[in-house]
C-alpha positions as CSV (number, residue, x, y, z in Angstrom):
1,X,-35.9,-4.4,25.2
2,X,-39.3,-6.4,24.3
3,X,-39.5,-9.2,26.6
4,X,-42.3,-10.9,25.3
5,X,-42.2,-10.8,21.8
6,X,-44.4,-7.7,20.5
7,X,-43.8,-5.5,18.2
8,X,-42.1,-1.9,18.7
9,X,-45.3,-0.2,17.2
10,X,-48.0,-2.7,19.3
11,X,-45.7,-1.8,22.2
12,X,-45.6,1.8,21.9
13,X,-49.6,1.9,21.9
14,X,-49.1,-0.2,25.2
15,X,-47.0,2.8,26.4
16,X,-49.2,5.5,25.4
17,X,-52.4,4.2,26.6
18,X,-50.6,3.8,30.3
19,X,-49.7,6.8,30.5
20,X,-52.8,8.4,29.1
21,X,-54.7,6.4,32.3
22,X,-56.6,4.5,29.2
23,X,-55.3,0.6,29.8
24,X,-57.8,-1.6,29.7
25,X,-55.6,-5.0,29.3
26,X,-59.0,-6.8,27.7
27,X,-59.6,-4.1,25.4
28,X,-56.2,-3.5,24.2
29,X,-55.9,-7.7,24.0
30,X,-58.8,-7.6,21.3
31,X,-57.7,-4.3,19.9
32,X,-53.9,-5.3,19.1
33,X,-54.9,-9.5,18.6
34,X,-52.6,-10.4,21.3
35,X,-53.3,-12.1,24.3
36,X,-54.6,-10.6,27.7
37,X,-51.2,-12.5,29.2
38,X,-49.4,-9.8,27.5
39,X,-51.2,-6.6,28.2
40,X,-51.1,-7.4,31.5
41,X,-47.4,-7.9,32.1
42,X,-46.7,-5.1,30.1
43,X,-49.1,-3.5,32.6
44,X,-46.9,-4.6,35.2
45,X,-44.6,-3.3,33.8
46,X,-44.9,0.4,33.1
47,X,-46.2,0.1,37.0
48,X,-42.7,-0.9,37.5
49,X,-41.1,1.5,35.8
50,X,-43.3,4.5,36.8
51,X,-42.0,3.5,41.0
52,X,-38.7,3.0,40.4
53,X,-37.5,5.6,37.2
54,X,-40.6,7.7,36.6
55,X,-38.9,10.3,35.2
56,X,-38.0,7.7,32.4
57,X,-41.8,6.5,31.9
58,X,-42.0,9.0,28.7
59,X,-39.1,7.4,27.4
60,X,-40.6,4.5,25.0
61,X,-37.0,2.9,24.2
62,X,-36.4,2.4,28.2
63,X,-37.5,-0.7,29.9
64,X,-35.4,-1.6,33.1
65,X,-33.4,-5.1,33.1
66,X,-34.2,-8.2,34.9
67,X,-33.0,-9.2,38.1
68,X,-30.9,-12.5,37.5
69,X,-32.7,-15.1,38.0
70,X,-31.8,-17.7,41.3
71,X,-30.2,-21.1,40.6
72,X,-33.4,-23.8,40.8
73,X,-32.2,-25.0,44.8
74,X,-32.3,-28.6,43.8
75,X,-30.4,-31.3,46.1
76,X,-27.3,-31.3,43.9
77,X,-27.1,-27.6,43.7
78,X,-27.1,-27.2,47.3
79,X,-24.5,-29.8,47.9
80,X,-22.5,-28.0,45.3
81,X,-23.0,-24.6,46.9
82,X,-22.2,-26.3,50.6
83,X,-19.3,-28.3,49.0
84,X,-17.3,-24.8,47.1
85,X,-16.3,-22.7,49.5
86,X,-14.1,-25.3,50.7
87,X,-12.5,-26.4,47.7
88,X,-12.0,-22.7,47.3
89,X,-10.2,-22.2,50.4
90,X,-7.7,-24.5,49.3
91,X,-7.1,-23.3,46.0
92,X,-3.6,-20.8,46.6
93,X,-2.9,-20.1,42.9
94,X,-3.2,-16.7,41.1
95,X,-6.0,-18.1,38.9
96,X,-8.7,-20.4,39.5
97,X,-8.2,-24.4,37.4
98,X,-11.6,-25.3,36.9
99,X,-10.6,-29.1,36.1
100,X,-8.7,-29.1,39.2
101,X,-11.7,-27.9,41.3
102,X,-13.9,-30.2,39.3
103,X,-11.8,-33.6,40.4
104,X,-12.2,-32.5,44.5
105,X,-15.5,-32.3,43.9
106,X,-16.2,-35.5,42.2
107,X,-14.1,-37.3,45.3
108,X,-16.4,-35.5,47.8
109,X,-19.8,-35.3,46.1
110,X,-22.1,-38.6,45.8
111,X,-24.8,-37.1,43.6
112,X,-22.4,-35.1,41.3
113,X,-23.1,-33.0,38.3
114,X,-20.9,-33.2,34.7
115,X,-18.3,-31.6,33.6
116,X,-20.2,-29.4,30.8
117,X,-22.6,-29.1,33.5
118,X,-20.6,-27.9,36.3
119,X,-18.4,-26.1,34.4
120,X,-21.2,-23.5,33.8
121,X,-23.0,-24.0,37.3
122,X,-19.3,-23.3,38.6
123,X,-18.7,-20.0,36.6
124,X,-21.9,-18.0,37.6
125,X,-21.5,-19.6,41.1
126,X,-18.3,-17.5,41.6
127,X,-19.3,-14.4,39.8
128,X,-22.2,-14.4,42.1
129,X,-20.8,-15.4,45.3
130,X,-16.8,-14.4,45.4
131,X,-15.1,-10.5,44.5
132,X,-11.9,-11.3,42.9
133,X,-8.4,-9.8,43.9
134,X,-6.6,-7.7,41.3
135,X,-3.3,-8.7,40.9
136,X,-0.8,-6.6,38.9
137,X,0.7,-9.0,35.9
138,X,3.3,-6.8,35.7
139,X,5.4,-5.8,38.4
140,X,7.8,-2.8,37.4
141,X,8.6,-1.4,33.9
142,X,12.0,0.6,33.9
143,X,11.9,4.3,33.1
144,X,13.9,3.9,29.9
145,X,11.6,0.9,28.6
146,X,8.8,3.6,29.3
147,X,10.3,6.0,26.8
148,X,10.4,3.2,24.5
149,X,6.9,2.3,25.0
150,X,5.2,6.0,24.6
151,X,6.8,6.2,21.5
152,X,5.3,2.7,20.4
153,X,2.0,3.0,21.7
154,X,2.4,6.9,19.1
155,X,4.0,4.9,16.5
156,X,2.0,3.5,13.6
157,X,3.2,-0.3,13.9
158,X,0.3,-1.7,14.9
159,X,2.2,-4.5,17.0
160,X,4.1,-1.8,19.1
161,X,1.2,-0.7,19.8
162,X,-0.4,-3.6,20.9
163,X,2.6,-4.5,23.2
164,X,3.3,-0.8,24.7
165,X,-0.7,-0.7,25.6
166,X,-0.6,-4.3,26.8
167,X,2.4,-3.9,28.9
168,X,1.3,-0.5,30.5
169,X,-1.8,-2.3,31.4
170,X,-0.8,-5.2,33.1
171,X,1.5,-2.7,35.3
172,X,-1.7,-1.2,36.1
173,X,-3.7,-3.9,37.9
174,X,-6.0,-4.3,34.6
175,X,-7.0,-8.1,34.1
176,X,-5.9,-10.2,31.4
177,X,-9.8,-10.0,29.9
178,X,-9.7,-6.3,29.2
179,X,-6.0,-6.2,27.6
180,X,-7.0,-8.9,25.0
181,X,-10.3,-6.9,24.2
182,X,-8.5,-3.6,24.1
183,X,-5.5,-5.0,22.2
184,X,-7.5,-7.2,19.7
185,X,-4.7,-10.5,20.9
186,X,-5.2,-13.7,22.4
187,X,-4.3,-15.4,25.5
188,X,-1.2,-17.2,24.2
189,X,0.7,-13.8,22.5
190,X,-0.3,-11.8,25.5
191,X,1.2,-14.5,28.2
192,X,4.4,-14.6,25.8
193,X,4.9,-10.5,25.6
194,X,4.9,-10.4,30.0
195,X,6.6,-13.4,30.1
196,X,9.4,-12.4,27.9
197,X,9.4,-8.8,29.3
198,X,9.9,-10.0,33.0
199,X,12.3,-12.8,31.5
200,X,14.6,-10.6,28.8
201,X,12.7,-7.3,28.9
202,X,12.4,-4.8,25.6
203,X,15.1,-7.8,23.6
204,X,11.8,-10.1,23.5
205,X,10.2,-8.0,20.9
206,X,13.7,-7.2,18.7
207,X,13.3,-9.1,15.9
208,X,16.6,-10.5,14.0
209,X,17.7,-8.9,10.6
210,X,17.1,-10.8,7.3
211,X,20.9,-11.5,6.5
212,X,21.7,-12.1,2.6
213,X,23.6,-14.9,1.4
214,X,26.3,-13.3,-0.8
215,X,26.2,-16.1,-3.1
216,X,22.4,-15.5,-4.1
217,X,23.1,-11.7,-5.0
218,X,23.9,-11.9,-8.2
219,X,21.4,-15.3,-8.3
220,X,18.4,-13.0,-8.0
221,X,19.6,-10.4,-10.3
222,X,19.7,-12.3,-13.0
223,X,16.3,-13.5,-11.8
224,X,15.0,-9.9,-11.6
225,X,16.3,-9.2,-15.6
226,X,14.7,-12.3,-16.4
227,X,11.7,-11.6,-15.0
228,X,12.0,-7.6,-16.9
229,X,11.8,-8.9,-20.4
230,X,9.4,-11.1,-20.0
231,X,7.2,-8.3,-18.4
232,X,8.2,-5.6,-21.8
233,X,6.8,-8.7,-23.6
234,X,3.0,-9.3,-24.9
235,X,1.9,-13.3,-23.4
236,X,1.0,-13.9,-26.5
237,X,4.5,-14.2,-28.0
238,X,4.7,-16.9,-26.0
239,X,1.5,-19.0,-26.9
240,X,-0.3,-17.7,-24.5
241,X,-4.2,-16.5,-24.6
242,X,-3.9,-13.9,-22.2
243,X,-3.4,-9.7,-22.9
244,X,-1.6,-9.4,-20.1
245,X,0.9,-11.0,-17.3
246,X,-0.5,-12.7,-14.0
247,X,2.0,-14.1,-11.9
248,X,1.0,-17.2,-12.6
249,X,2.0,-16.8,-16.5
250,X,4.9,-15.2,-15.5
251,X,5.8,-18.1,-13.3
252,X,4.6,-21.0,-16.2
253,X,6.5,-18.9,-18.9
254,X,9.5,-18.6,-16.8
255,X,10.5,-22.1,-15.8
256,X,9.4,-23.2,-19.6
257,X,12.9,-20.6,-20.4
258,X,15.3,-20.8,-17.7
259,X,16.6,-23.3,-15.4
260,X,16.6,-23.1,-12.7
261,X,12.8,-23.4,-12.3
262,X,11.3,-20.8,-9.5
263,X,8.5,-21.0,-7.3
264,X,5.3,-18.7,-7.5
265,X,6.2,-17.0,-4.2
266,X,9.6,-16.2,-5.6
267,X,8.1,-14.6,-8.9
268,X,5.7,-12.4,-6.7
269,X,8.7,-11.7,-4.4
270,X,10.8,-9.9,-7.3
271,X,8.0,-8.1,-9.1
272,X,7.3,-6.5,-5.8
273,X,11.1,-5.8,-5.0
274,X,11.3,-4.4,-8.8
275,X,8.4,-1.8,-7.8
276,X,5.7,-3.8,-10.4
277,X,2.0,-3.8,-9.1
278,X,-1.1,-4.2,-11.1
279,X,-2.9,-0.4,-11.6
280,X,-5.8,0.8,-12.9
281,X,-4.1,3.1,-15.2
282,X,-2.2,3.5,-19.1
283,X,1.0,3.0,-18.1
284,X,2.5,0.6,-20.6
285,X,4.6,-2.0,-19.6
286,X,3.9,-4.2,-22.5
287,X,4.2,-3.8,-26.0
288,X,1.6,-5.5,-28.5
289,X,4.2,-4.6,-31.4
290,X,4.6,-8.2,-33.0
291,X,7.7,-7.6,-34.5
292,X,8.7,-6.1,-30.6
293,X,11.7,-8.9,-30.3
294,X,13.2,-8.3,-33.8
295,X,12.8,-4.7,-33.4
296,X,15.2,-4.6,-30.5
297,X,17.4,-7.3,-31.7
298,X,17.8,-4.3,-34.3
299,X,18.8,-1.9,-32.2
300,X,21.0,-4.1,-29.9
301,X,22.9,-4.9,-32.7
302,X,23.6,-1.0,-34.7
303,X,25.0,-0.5,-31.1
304,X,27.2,-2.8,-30.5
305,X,28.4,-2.5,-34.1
306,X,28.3,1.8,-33.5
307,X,31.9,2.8,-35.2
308,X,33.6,5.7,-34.4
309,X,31.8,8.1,-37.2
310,X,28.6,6.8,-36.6
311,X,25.9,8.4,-34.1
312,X,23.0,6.8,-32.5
313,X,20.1,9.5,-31.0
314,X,17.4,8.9,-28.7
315,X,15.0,11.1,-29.6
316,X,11.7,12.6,-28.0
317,X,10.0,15.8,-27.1
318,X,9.6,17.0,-23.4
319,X,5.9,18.9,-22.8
320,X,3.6,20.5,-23.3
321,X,4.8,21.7,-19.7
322,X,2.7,24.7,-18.9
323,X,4.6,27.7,-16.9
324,X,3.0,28.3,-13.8
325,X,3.8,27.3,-10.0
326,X,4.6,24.1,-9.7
327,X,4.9,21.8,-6.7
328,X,7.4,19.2,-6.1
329,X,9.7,17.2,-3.5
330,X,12.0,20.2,-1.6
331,X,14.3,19.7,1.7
332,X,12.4,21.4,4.6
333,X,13.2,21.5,8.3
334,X,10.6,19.4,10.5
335,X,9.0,22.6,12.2
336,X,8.4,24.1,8.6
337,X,5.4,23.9,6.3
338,X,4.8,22.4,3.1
339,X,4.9,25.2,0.6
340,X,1.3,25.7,-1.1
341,X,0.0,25.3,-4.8
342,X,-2.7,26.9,-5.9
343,X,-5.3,24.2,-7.5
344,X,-6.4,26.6,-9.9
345,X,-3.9,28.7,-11.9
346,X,-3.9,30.9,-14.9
347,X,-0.9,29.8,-17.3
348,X,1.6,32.2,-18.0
349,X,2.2,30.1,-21.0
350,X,3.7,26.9,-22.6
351,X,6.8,25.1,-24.6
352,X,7.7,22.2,-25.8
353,X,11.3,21.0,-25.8
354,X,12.1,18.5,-28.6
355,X,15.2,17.1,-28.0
356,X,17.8,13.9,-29.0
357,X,20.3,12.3,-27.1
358,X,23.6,10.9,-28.5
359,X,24.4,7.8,-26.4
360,X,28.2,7.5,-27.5
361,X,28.8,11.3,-26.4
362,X,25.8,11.7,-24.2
363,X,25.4,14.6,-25.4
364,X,21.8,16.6,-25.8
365,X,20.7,18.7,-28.7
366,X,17.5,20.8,-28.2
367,X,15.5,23.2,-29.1
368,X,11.9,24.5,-28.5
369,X,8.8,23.8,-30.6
370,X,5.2,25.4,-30.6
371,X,3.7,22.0,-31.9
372,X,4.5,18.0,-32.1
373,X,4.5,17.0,-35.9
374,X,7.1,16.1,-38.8
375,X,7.8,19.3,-39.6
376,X,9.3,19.8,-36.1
377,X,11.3,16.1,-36.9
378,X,12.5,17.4,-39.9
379,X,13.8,20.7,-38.1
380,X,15.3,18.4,-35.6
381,X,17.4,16.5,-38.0
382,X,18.5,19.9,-40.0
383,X,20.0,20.6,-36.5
384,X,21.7,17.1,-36.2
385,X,22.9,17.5,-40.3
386,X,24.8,20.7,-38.9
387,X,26.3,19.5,-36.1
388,X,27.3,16.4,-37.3
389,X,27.6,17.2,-41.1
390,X,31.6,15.0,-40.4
391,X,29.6,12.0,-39.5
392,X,29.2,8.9,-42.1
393,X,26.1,7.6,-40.4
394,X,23.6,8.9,-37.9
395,X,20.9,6.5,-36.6
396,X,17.5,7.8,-35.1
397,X,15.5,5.9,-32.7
398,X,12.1,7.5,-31.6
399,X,9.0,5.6,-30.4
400,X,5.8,5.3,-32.6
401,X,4.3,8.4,-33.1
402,X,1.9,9.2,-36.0
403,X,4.6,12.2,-36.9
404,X,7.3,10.1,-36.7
405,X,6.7,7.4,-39.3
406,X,4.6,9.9,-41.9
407,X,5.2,9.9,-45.3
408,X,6.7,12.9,-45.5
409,X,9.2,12.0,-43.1
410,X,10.6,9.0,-44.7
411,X,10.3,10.6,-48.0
412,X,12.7,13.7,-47.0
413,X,15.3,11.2,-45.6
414,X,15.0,9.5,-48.9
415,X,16.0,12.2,-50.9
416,X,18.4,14.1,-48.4
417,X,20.5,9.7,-48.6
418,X,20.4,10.1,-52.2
419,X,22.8,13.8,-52.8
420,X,23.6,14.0,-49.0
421,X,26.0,12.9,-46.0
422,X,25.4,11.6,-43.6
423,X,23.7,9.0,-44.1
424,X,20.0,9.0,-42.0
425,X,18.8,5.4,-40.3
426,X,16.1,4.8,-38.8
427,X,15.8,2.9,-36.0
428,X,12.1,3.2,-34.4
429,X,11.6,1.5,-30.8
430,X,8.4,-1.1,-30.6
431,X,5.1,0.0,-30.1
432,X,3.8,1.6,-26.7
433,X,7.6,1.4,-25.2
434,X,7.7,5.1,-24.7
435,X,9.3,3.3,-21.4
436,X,12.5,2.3,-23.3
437,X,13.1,5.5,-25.0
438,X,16.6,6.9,-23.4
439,X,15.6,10.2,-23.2
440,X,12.8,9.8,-21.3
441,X,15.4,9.8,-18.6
442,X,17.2,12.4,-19.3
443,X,13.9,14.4,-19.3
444,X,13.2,13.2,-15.6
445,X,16.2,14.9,-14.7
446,X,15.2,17.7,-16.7
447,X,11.9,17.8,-14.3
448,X,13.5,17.4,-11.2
449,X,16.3,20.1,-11.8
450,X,14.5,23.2,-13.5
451,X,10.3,22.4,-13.9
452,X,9.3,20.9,-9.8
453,X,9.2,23.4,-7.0
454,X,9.6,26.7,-10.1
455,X,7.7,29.8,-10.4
456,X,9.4,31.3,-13.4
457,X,7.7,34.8,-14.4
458,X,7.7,33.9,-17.9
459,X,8.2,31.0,-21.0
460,X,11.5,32.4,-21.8
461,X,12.8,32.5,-18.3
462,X,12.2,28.9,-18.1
463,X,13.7,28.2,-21.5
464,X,16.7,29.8,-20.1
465,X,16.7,27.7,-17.2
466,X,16.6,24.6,-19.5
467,X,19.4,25.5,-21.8
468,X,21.6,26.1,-19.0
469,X,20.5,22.5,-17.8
470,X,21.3,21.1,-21.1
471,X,24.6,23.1,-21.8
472,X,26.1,22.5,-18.4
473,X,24.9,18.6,-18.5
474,X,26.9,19.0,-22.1
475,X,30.1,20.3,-20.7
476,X,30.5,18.2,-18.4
477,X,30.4,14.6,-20.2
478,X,32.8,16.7,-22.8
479,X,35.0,17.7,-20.4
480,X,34.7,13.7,-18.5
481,X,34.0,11.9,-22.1
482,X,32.3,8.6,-21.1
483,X,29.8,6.7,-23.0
484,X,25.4,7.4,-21.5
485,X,25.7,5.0,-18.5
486,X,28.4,6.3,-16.6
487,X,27.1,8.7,-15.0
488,X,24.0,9.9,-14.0
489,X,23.1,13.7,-14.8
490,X,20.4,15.7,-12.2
491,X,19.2,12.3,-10.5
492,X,18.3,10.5,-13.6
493,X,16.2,7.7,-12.4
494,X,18.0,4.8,-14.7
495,X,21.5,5.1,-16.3
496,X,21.5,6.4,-19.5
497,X,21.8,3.6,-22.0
498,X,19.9,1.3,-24.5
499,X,18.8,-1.5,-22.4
500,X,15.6,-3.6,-22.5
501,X,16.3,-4.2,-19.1
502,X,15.1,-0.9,-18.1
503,X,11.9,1.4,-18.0
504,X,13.6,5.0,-18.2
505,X,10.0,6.7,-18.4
506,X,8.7,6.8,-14.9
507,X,5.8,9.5,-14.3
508,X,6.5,9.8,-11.3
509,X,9.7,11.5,-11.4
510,X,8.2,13.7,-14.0
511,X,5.3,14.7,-11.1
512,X,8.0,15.3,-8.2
513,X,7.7,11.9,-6.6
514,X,10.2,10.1,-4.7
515,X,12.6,7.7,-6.6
């Protein structure tokens, strides 16, 4: 505290020179280019201070506050100060009503102040001159509400908090002043929380269930599948300049589509509910493939059109998945510890699964690779030749991949459809929508049955673990045939069928997450 407006530095000197017996107020004046006013109240000062705290003279930061100073006793001020402690005799009221007070005093007073006036003049009038009574806002809160309330005030809703603290501090005598600055609230919410508590108790603060109108189920699904192709779609399809969707293009592109129109709120609304936000990240949710639409107009139609003796095979490759510990989601009790991964681990080695799914039998044919290329493709559909050599037609959809459209590829199907049955289709998936590739869900499952929470001692303990995954997933849709969508196998996180409607590659579930 500088009182009289001189620097920290010019002030220490003050200090020093005090308590070094050197202050010459004239001196220092002419030495520091201040005025001899100041040197000498400083003087006074540090005089001051070494009578009443000398033991804090050494300390430079301390300088004692200033007595308050006395109201100027001017004729209306003392006809005010004659005049109040009557009008506060009458007053009978918990609180003191400043306007109230003010028209008395304007009936009684000839030479009155105003109101802005005495409304300050009143204020430190009664601060100086009257000790207020605590009065408890609160009377009495049940033992079973208190329960309720220790939990709350533990709780990380910020607004039980607020009402548990406020309510066990009005029961305790503290005024309304120090709730609102503890509680971060105003006047009006905190007189509504006592007043419902003393009128309906802990009911105030239950808040009514959302109730949905069955009628606008099925209203906002077909909203929300809407809303999904559009969001697997580049804006520019659409004629718009933009890379990617705002909620704002979704909302403009929307209502230029479908009927009926929806709001911007309602947009945001079900790309939240459909677990959509914007991240910093790769994940594709898009594809810039121009021909995306006539691509899966493709596929749409080969399935519908799927006969009997044809097959249609998602096909992907699960990995490189390195064998090691691995952590994951597991059921614990609450008194238990989560189980502990090392960060740093020496691999005991890795595999790659390559696998394909046949939607119409969902049934999975795999094997394990040492690399990703064509070569592994054209092992792949050797396998699929075999065990399907009574098939007319077998139809392969994969995403983009370099080794999946190489020349060498397309060249062996070529010559295998000219001597050979069956007949090989292809049927790629868009670019960057690894997210509708079928099997990606099937190798979620995979993740969350066998890889998450595993310790296997070797590679070919693991690969056991995944063939006994595959065969018994196998046996069962043979033994309860149904086509991929039926049933969902080891928690797959969508049903498995073609859909555009769907994003069946979710890293998440592959890392152990909850789905």
């Amino acid at each position: 505290m500088h009182r009289y407006q001189l620097s920290i530095d010019k002030a220490d000197i003050l200090r020093q020179r005090f308590i070094d017996d050197e202050y010459h107020s004239w001196l220092l004046a002419k030495e520091l280019r201040v005025s001899t006013i100041t040197t000498w109240r400083y003087k006074h000062e540090f005089e001051r201070i070494r009578a009443e705290y000398p033991d804090r003279l050494n300390d430079f930061g301390f300088y004692p506050g200033e007595p308050p100073r006395p109201h100027w006793e001017t004729p209306k001020y003392q006809q005010l100060a004659f005049i109040l402690p009557a009008l506060l005799a009458d007053e009978h009221t918990p609180t003191l009503e400043t306007s109230s007070i003010f028209k008395k005093y304007l009936s009684l007073s000839s030479d009155h102040y105003t109101w802005r006036t005495f409304k300050s003049v009143f204020v430190r009038w009664v601060r100086e001159h009257v000790t207020p009574t605590p009065q408890k806002l609160l009377d009495h809160i049940s033992p079973e509400d208190l329960i309720i309330l220790k939990k709350w005030r533990n709780s990380n809703d910020h607004r039980h908090w607020q009402i548990a603290k406020s309510l066990e501090m009005a029961q305790q005598g503290v005024s309304r002043k120090e709730i609102i600055d503890k509680v971060e609230t105003i006047y009006k919410t905190l007189n509504q929380w006592l007043a419902g508590y003393k009128a309906k108790g802990m009911k105030t603060f239950e808040t009514a269930a959302h109730i949905k109108r069955k009628d606008h189920i099925p209203i906002i699904k077909e909203r929300k599948e809407r809303l999904l192709r559009l969001i697997h779609e580049t804006p520019k399809l659409h004629g718009l300049n933009r890379t990617s969707w705002s909620l704002t293009a979704l909302t403009l592109i929307y209502n230029k589509l479908y009927t009926p129109g929806v709001s911007y709120m309602q947009i945001s609304r079900c790309v939240t509910q459909m677990g959509y936000k914007y991240k910093k990240t790769r994940q594709m949710l898009t594809s810039p493939d121009p021909k995306f639409r006539e691509k899966i107009q493709k596929i749409q139609s080969i399935l519908q059109k799927l006969k009997p003796n044809e097959k249609f095979f998602s096909i992907d490759e699960y990995g490189g998945v390195s064998i090691k510990i691995k952590g994951g989601r597991t059921l614990k009790h609450e008194t238990e510890s989560p189980d502990i991964v090392p960060e740093k681990q020496k691999a005991k080695g890795f595999l790659i699964c390559t696998a394909a799914l046949e939607l119409s039998t969902n049934q999975v044919t795999h094997f394990f690779s040492t690399k990703k290329n064509t070569f592994e493709m054209i092992k792949l559909i050797d396998v699929l030749l075999k065990q399907y050599h009574d098939q007319e037609r077998l139809y392969l959809c994969w995403d983009a991949v370099s080794w999946h459209n190489s020349k060498i590829l397309k060249n062996y199907i070529e010559d295998h459809n000219k001597i050979n049955k069956p007949e090989i289709k292809l049927a790629p998936l868009p670019a960057c929508t690894q997210f509708l590739n079928v099997i990606e869900s099937v190798f979620a499952g995979l993740a969350k049955a066998v890889i998450h929470n595993s310790d296997y001692v070797s590679v070919d303990e693991c690969k056991q673990a995944i063939d006994r995954h595959f065969d018994t997933r196998n046996q069962y849709f043979k033994t309860n045939p149904k086509h991929a969508g039926r049933k969902i196998w080891g928690k797959e996180i969508v049903k498995a069928k073609f859909s555009e409607n769907q994003h069946c590659r979710n890293r998440n579930a592959m890392k152990g997450a909850k789905i």
